[in-house]
C-alpha positions as semicolon CSV with decimal commas, in nm:
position;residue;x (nm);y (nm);z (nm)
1;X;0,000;0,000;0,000
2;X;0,142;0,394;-0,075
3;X;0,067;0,660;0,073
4;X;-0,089;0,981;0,066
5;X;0,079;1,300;0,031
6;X;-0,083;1,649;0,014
7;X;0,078;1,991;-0,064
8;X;-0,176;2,226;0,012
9;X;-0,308;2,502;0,227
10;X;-0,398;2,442;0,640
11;X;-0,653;2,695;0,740
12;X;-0,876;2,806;1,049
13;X;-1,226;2,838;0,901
14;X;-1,450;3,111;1,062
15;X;-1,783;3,023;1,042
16;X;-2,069;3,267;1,067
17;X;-2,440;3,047;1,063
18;X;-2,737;3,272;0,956
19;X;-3,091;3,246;0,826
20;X;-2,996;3,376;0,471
21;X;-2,660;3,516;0,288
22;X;-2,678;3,909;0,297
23;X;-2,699;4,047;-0,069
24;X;-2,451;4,329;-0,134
25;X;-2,435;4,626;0,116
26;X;-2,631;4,402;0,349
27;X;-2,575;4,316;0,715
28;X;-2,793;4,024;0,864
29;X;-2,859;3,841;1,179
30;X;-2,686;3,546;1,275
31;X;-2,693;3,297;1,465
32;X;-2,367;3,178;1,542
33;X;-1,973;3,171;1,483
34;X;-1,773;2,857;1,484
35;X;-1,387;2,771;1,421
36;X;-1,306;2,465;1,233
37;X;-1,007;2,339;1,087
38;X;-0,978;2,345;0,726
39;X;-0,816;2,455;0,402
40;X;-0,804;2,202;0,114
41;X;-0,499;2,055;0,188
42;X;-0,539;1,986;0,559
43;X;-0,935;1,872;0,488
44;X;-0,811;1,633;0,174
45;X;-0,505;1,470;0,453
46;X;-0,785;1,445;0,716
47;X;-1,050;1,275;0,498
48;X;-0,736;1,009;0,336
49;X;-0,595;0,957;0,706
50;X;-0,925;0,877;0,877
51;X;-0,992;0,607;0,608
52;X;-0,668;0,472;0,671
53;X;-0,408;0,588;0,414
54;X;-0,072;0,675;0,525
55;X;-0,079;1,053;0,522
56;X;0,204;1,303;0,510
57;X;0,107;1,678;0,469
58;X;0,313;1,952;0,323
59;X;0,211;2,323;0,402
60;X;0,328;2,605;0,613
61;X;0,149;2,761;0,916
62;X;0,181;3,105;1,106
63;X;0,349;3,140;1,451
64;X;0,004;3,226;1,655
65;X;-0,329;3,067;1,782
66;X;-0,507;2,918;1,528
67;X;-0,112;2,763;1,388
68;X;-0,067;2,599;1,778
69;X;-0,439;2,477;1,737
70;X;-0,430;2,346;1,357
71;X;-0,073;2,144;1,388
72;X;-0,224;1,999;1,713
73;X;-0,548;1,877;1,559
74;X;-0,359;1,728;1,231
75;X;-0,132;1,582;1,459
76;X;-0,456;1,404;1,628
77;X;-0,558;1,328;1,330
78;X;-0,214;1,090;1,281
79;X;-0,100;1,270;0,990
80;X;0,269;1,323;0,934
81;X;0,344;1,674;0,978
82;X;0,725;1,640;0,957
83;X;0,675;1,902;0,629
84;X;0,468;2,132;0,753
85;X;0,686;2,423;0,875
86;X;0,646;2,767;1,060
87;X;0,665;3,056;0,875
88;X;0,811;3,361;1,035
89;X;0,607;3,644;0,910
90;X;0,296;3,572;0,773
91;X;0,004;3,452;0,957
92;X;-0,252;3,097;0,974
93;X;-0,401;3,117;0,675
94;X;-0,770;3,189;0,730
95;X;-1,128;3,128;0,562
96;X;-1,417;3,341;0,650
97;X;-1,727;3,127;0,557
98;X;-2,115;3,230;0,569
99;X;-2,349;2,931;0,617
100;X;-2,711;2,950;0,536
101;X;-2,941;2,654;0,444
102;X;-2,659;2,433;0,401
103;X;-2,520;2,643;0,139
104;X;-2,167;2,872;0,224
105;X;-1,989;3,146;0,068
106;X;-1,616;3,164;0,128
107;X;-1,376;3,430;0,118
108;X;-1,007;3,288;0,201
109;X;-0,706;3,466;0,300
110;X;-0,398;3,310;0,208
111;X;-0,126;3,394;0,503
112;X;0,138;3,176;0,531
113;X;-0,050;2,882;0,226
114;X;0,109;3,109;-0,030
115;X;0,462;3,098;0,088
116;X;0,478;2,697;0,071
117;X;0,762;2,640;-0,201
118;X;0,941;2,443;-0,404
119;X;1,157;2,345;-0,142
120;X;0,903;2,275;0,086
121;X;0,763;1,989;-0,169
122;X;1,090;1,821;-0,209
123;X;1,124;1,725;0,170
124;X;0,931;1,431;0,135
125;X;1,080;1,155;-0,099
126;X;0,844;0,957;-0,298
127;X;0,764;0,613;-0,484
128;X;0,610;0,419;-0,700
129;X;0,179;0,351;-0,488
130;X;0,239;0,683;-0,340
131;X;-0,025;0,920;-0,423
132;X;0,037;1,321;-0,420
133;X;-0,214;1,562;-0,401
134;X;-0,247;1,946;-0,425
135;X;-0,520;2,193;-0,510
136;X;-0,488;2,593;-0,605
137;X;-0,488;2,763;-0,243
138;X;-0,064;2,725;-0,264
139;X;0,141;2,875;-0,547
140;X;0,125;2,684;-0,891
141;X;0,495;2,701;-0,935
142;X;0,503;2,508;-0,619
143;X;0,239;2,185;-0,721
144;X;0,413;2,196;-1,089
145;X;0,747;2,119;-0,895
146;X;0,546;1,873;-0,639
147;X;0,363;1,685;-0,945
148;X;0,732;1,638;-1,138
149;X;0,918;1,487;-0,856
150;X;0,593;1,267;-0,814
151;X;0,620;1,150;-1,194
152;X;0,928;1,094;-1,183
153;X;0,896;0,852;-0,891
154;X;0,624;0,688;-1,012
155;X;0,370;0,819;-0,799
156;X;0,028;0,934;-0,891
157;X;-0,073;1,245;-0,921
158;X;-0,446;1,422;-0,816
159;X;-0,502;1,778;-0,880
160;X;-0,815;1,971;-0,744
161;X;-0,756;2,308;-0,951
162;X;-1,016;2,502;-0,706
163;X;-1,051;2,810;-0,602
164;X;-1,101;2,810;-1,017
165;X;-0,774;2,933;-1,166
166;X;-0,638;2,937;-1,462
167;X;-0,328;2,702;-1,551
168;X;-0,145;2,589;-1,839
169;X;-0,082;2,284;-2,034
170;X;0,275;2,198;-1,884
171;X;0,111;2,183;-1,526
172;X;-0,186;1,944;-1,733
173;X;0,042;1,699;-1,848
174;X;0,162;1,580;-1,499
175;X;-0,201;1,522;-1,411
176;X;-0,310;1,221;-1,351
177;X;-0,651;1,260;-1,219
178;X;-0,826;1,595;-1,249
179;X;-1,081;1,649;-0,963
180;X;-1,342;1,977;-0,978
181;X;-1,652;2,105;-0,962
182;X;-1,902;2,164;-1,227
183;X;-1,833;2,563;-1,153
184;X;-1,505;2,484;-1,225
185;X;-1,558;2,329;-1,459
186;X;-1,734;2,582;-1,659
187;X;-1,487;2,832;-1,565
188;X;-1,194;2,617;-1,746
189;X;-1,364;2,521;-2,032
190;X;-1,472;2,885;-2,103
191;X;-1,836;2,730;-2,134
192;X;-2,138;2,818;-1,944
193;X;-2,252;2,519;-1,762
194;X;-2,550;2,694;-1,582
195;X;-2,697;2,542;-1,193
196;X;-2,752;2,174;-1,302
197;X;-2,596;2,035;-1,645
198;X;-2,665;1,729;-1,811
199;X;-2,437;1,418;-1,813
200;X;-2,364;1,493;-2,094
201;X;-2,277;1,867;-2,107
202;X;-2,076;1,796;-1,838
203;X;-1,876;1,503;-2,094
204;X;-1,854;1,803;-2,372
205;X;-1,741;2,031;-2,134
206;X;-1,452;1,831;-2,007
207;X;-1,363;1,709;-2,370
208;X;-1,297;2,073;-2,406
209;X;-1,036;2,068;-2,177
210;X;-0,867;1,817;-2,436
211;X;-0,751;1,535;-2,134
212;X;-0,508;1,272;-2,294
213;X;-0,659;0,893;-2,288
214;X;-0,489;0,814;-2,004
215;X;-0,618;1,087;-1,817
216;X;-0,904;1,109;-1,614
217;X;-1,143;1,363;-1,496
218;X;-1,413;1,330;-1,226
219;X;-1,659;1,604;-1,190
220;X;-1,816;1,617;-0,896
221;X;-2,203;1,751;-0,890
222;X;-2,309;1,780;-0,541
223;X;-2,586;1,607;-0,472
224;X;-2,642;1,446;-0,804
225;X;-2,302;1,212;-0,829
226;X;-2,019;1,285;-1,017
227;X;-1,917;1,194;-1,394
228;X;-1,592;1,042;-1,462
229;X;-1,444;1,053;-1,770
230;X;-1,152;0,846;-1,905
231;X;-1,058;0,816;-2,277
232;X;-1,320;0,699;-2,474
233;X;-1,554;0,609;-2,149
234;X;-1,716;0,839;-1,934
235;X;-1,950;0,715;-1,654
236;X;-2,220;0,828;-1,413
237;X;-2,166;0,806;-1,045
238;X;-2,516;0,861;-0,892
239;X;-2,551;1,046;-0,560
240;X;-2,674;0,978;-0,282
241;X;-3,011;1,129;-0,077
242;X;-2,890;1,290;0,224
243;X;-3,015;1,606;0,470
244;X;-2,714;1,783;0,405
245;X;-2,655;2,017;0,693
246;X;-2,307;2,184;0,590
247;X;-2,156;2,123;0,242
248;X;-1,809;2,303;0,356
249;X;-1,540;2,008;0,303
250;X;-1,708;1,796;0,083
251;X;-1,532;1,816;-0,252
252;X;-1,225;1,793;-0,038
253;X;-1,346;1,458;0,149
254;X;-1,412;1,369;-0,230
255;X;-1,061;1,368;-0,316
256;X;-0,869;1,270;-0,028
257;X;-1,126;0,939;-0,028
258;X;-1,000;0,884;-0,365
259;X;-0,667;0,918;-0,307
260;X;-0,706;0,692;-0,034
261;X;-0,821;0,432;-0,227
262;X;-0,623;0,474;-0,525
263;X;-0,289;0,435;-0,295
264;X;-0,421;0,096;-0,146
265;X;-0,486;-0,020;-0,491
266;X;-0,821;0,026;-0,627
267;X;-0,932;0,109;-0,983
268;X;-1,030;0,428;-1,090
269;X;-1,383;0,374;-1,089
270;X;-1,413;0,176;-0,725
271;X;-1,240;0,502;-0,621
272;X;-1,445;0,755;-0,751
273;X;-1,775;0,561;-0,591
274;X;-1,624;0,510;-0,223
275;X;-1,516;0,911;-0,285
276;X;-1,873;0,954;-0,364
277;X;-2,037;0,766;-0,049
278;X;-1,754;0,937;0,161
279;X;-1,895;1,264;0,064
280;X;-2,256;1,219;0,145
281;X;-2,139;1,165;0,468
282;X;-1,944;1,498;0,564
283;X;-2,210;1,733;0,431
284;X;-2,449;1,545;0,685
285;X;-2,186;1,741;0,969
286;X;-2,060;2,052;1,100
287;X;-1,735;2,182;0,960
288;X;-1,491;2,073;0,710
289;X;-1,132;1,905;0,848
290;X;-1,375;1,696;1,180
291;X;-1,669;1,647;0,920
292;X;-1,472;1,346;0,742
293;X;-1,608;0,949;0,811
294;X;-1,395;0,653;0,907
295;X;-1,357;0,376;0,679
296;X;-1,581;0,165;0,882
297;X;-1,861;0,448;0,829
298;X;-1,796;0,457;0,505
299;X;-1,814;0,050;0,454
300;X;-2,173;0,066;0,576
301;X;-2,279;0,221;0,264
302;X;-2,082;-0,007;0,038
């Protein structure tokens, strides 16, 4: 079995509940403010540790509160934190989130995510099962240097290009597996998916993005699955009916699920539909990074 290694932002998310999200110039009630851990990284090494991956985590945090709190929680977590380092000027990065009827809004400032380097990436060796993981809340430079050490090891390589950014076709061709949203999506493509596309806009939408054959891309769709498509063959993954009660986390409990089971040896597709179950279970819970299910949760719906 490999492991799992993520290069990728750690974050304290501020959580403000209310009845509704304020429209422009507008101040609401609300109801309540929470602190969670999160940013992608840290969420997507949570959700792959508690289903029993190896997990190693690369990423910087700031010398204050919410750094003390964040490396003790990962470390409770059993993730290897031997490459996440202090950095001596800029702060925990942070994520200010509003959360009304299950839906959020999120407004993330980087802090100490966007000095995580090149030399940060190459402190952890890797080989041939390992899996390596990064998402766009960390400098591009940085995952394009992360993703060639991991090709040329042999590892496999799982990018989540969210928040949506653009990125070129030298940082595409050391993708293995492409992981976003349907938003995403849309944004890449230059195509205008709308609230709920078809199956198959969804397929002609990520033919735009021109993959290679052995390249696959899973869209995740919320409530309604995800489509996966590989070559020639692209494939529904239905979802699943749940009371979802905070969807914060869930595309990242989507990937580090899959990464899990990619690194203990599973196909693509058997991947993609544990990632899928694994999901429906963190929106039906508070918070991103403690929102993530056990593998023996996750077996129950499998």
């Amino acid at each position: 079995m490999g492991r799992v290694v993520v290069a990728g932002s750690i974050n304290m998310d501020v959580v403000a509940a209310a009845e509704r999200h304020p429209r422009i110039g507008e101040t609401v009630a609300g109801r309540s403010v929470m602190y969670f851990p999160g940013g992608k990284g840290a969420n997507q090494a949570v959700s792959a540790a508690k289903l029993g991956a190896p997990t190693a985590l690369i990423g910087r945090l700031g010398r204050d509160a919410f750094g003390e709190q964040l490396r003790a929680f990962l470390a409770g977590q059993g993730i290897d934190l031997a490459a996440v380092k202090d950095s001596a000027d800029a702060s925990t990065g942070t994520a200010i989130i509003t959360l009304a009827n299950a839906d959020n809004t999120i407004v993330v400032i980087p802090g100490a995510n966007a000095e995580v380097s090149a030399d940060d990436v190459a402190q952890i060796a890797l080989t041939t099962g390992d899996v390596a993981v990064s998402q766009f809340e960390i400098p591009q430079a940085t995952i394009a240097a992360f993703f060639q050490r991991a090709k040329a090891a042999g590892a496999t390589t799982i990018l989540n290009p969210a928040p949506a950014s653009a990125f070129g076709r030298e940082l595409f061709a050391l993708v293995d597996v492409l992981v976003l949203n349907e938003t995403e999506l849309g944004f890449l493509a230059g195509i205008e998916l709308g609230d709920a596309p078809t199956p198959q806009q969804v397929i002609t939408a990520v033919l735009a993005l021109k993959p290679r054959d052995d390249q696959t891309v899973c869209v995740t769709l919320g409530a309604r699955g995800a489509v996966a498509v590989s070559g020639a063959e692209a494939r529904l993954v239905e979802g699943r009916a749940v009371k979802a009660v905070d969807t914060t986390g869930a595309g990242d409990c989507f990937v580090g699920a899959l990464a899990a089971r990619l690194s203990q040896g599973a196909a693509i597709a058997d991947a993609i539909a544990y990632a899928n179950a694994a999901a429906s279970i963190s929106v039906q819970r508070m918070g991103a990074g403690p929102s993530m299910p056990t593998a023996e949760e996750v077996r129950t719906l499998l």
